[in-house]
C-alpha positions in Angstrom: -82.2 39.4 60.4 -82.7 36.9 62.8 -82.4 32.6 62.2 -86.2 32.5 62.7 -87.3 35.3 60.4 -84.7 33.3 58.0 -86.1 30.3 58.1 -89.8 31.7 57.6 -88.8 33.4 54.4 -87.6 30.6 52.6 -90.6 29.1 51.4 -91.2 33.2 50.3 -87.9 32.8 48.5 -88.7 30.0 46.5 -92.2 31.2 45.0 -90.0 34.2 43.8 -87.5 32.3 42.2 -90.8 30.5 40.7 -92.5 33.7 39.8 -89.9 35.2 37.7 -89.4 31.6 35.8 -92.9 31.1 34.7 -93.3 34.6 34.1 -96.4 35.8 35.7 -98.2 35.0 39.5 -100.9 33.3 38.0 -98.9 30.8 36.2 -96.4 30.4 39.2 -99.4 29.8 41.5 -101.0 27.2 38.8 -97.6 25.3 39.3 -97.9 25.5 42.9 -101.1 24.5 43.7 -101.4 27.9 45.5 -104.1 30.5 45.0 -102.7 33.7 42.6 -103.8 36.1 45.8 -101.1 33.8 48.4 -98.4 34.1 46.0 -98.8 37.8 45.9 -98.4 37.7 49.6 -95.5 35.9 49.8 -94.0 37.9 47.0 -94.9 41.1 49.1 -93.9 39.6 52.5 -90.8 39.1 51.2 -90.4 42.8 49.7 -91.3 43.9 53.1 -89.0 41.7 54.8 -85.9 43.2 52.5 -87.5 46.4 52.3 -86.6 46.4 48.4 -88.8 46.0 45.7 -88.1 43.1 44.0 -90.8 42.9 41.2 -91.8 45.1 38.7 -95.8 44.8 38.2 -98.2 46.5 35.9 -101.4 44.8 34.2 -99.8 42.9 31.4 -95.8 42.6 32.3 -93.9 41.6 35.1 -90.2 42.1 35.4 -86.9 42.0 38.0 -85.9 45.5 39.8 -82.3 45.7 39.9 -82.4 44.6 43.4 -84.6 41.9 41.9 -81.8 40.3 40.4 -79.1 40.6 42.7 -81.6 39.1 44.8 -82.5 36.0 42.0 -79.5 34.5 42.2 -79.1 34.0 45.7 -81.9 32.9 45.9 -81.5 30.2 43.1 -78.5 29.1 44.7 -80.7 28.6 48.1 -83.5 26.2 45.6 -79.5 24.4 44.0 -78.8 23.8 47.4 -81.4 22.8 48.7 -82.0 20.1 45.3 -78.2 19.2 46.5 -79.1 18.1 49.8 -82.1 16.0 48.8 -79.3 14.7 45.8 -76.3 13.6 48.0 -76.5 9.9 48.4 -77.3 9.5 44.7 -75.0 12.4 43.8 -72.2 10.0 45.9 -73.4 7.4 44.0 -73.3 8.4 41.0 -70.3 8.7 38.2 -69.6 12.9 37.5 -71.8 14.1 35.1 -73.1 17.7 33.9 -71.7 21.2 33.2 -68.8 22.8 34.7 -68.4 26.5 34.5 -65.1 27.9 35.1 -63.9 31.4 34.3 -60.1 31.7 33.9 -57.6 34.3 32.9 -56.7 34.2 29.3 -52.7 34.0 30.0 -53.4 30.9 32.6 -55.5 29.6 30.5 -53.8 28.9 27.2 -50.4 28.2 29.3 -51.5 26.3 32.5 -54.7 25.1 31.9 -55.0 24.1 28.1 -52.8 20.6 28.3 -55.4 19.2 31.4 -58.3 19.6 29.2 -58.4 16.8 26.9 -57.1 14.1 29.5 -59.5 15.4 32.1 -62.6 15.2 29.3 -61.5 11.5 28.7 -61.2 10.5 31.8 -64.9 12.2 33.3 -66.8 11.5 29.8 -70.0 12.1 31.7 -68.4 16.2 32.3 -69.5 19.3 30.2 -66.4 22.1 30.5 -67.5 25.2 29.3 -64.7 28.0 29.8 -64.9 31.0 29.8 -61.6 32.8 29.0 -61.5 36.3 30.2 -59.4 39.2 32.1 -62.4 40.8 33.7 -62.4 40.1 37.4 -65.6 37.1 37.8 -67.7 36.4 40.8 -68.8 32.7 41.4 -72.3 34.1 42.1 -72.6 37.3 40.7 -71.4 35.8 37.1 -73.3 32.5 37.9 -70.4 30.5 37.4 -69.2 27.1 39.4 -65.5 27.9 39.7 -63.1 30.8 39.1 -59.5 30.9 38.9 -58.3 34.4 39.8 -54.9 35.6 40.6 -54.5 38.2 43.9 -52.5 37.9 47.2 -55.8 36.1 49.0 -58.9 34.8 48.7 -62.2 37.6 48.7 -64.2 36.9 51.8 -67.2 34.4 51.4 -65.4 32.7 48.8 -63.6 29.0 49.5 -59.6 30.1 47.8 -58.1 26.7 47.5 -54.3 27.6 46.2 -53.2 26.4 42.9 -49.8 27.9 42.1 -47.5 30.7 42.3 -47.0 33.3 39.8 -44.8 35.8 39.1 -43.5 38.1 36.3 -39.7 37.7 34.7 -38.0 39.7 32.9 -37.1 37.9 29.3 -35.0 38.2 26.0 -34.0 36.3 23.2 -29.8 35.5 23.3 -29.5 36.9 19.6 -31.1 40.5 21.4 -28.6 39.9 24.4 -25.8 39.1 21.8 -26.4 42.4 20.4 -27.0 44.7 23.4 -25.7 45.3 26.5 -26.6 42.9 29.5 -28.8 44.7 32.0 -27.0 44.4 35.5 -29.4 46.8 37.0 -32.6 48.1 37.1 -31.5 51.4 35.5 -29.8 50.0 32.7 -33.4 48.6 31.7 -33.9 52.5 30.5 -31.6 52.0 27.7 -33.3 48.8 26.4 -36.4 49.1 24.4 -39.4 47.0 26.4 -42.1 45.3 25.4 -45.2 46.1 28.8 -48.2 44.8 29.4 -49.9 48.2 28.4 -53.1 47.5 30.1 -52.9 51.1 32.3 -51.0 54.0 31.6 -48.3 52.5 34.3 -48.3 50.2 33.3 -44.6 50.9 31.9 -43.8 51.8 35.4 -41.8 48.4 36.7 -41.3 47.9 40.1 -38.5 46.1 40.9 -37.9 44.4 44.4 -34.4 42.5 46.2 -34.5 41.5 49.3 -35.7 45.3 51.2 -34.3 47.3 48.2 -37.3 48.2 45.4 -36.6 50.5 42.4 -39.2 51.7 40.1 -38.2 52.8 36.3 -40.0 53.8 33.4 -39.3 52.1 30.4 -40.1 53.0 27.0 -40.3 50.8 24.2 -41.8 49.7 20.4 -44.5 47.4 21.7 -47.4 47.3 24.6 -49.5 45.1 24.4 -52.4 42.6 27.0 -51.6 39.4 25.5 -48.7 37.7 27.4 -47.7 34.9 23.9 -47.6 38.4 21.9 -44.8 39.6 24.8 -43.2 36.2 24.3 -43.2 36.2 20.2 -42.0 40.2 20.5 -39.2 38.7 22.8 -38.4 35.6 20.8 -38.2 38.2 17.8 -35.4 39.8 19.6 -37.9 43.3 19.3 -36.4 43.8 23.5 -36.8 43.2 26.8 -40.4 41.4 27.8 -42.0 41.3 31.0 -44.0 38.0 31.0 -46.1 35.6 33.5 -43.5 32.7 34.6 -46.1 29.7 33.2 -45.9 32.0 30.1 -41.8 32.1 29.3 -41.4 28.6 31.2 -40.9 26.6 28.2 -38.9 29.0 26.3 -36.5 29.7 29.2 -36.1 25.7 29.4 -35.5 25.2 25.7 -32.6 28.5 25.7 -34.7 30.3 23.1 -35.2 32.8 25.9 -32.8 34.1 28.8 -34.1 35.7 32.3 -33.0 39.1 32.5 -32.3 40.9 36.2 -33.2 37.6 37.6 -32.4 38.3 41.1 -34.8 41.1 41.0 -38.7 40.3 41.2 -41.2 42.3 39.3 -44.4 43.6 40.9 -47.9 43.9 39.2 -51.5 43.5 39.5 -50.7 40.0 37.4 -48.8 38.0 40.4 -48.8 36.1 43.6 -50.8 33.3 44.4 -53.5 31.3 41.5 -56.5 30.7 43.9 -59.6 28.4 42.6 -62.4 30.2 44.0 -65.8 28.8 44.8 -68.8 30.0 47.5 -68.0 28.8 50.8 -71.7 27.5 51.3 -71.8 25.6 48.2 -72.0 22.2 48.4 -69.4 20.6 46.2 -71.1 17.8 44.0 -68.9 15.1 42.3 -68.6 16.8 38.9 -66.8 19.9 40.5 -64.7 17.6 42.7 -63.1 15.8 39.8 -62.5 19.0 38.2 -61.8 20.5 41.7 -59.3 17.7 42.1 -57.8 17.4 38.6 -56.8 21.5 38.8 -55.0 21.2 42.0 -52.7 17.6 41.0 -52.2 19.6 38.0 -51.1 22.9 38.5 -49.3 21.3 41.8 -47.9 18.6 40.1 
């Protein structure tokens, strides 16, 4: 599609987003000063243009196709944008106020992310955080959220990654399980410890273990799998074995000696490592009370 087609089909863009607000053509035109019959024109112009159909009609209903909705919200972000735009030099102006989305993993959240929230909320008292907490895999626009934190080796394409931290997995157990057991000096003597996995996929028992070119994969066995990384670190702290755990997760027990790294010159691969990216469209302009939130994850997590 070209840049002039584009450009003519943003007013058509906007009377959808209206449409499907007020419910109906009629009352959308009513808003709009426009006559019922134009809207229907630009709503159909618009179908034609996509070649989807975007509305569902009959006599007395009106509702979204499924291509209707993935098509809403991009075109709802167009109409935010476009409010931004006409908003900058007050939004400049102006102290950070409103509501913040962010989706977060539940591990990073509770570990990384929980002791910023109260001093960020004092300082920006104008700011609404709402979290939501989650190991599903979130999409800034798809999920209509302002900012995601996921964790992957690099950004997705379209999507601004600014890097937050590191993470990786260790290997951890209590010094009254190490007392009673045999050290582990390699990978293979993992199979005669009892483990406590993630337990998310059935390979989850699988470790991978990497040293410099050298990787090893075993399969340990063991009492306890479980997808909550503080009920890896009590099991571990309980002595119940040997706990693979994210490194925000076992920092503060491996700094107080209640918990000892185990193989720590080996690295441990899974889907649950390598760089924390704050993730945000790479169109979207970036109003103050993201910034400050923008700006308060990064001298945290750096810091």
């Amino acid at each position: 599609m070209s840049t002039n087609t584009l450009i003519q089909l943003l007013p058509d863009m906007a009377v959808f987003v209206r449409v499907v607000e007020c419910g109906s053509f009629s009352a959308a035109a009513k808003e709009l000063g426009l006559s019922a019959s134009a809207v229907s024109r630009q709503i159909a112009r618009l179908e034609r243009s996509l070649s989807v159909r975007l509305l569902e009609r009959s006599t007395r209903s009106l509702r979204l196709s499924e291509a209707g909705h993935a098509a809403l919200s991009r075109c709802q972000a167009m109409l935010a944008a476009g409010q931004d735009a006409l908003n900058v030099s007050e939004q400049y102006m102006a102290a950070p106020q409103g509501r913040v989305r962010l989706g977060v993993p539940r591990g990073f959240a509770r570990a990384v992310l929980q002791p910023l929230i109260t001093p960020l909320l004092h300082k920006h008292a104008g700011i609404e955080l709402h979290l939501l907490v989650t190991d599903r895999v979130l999409d800034p626009l798809d999920d209509e959220i302002d900012l995601v934190i996921r964790i992957g080796d690099q950004p997705p394409p379209g999507l601004i990654g600014i890097p937050l931290q590191q993470v990786t997995q260790v290997l951890c157990a209590s010094p009254a399980y190490l007392a009673a057991h045999d050290t582990p000096f390699t990978p293979q003597d993992l199979l005669d410890h009892p483990c406590i996995c993630l337990g998310e996929t059935p390979v989850d028992h699988r470790w991978r273990l990497s040293r410099d070119k050298e990787e090893i994969t075993v399969a340990v066995t063991g009492p306890l799998r479980v997808n909550h990384s503080e009920m890896r670190l009590n099991a571990a702290l309980d002595g119940l074995g040997i706990a693979s755990l994210p490194d925000f997760t076992a920092s503060a027990a491996l700094a107080d000696g209640r918990l000892i790294r185990v193989l720590p010159e080996w690295q441990l691969g899974t889907s649950y490592a390598g760089m924390a990216y704050l993730l945000y469209p790479a169109h979207r302009y970036v109003p103050p009370k993201l910034r400050c939130v923008i700006d308060a994850l990064i001298a945290h997590c750096r810091g």
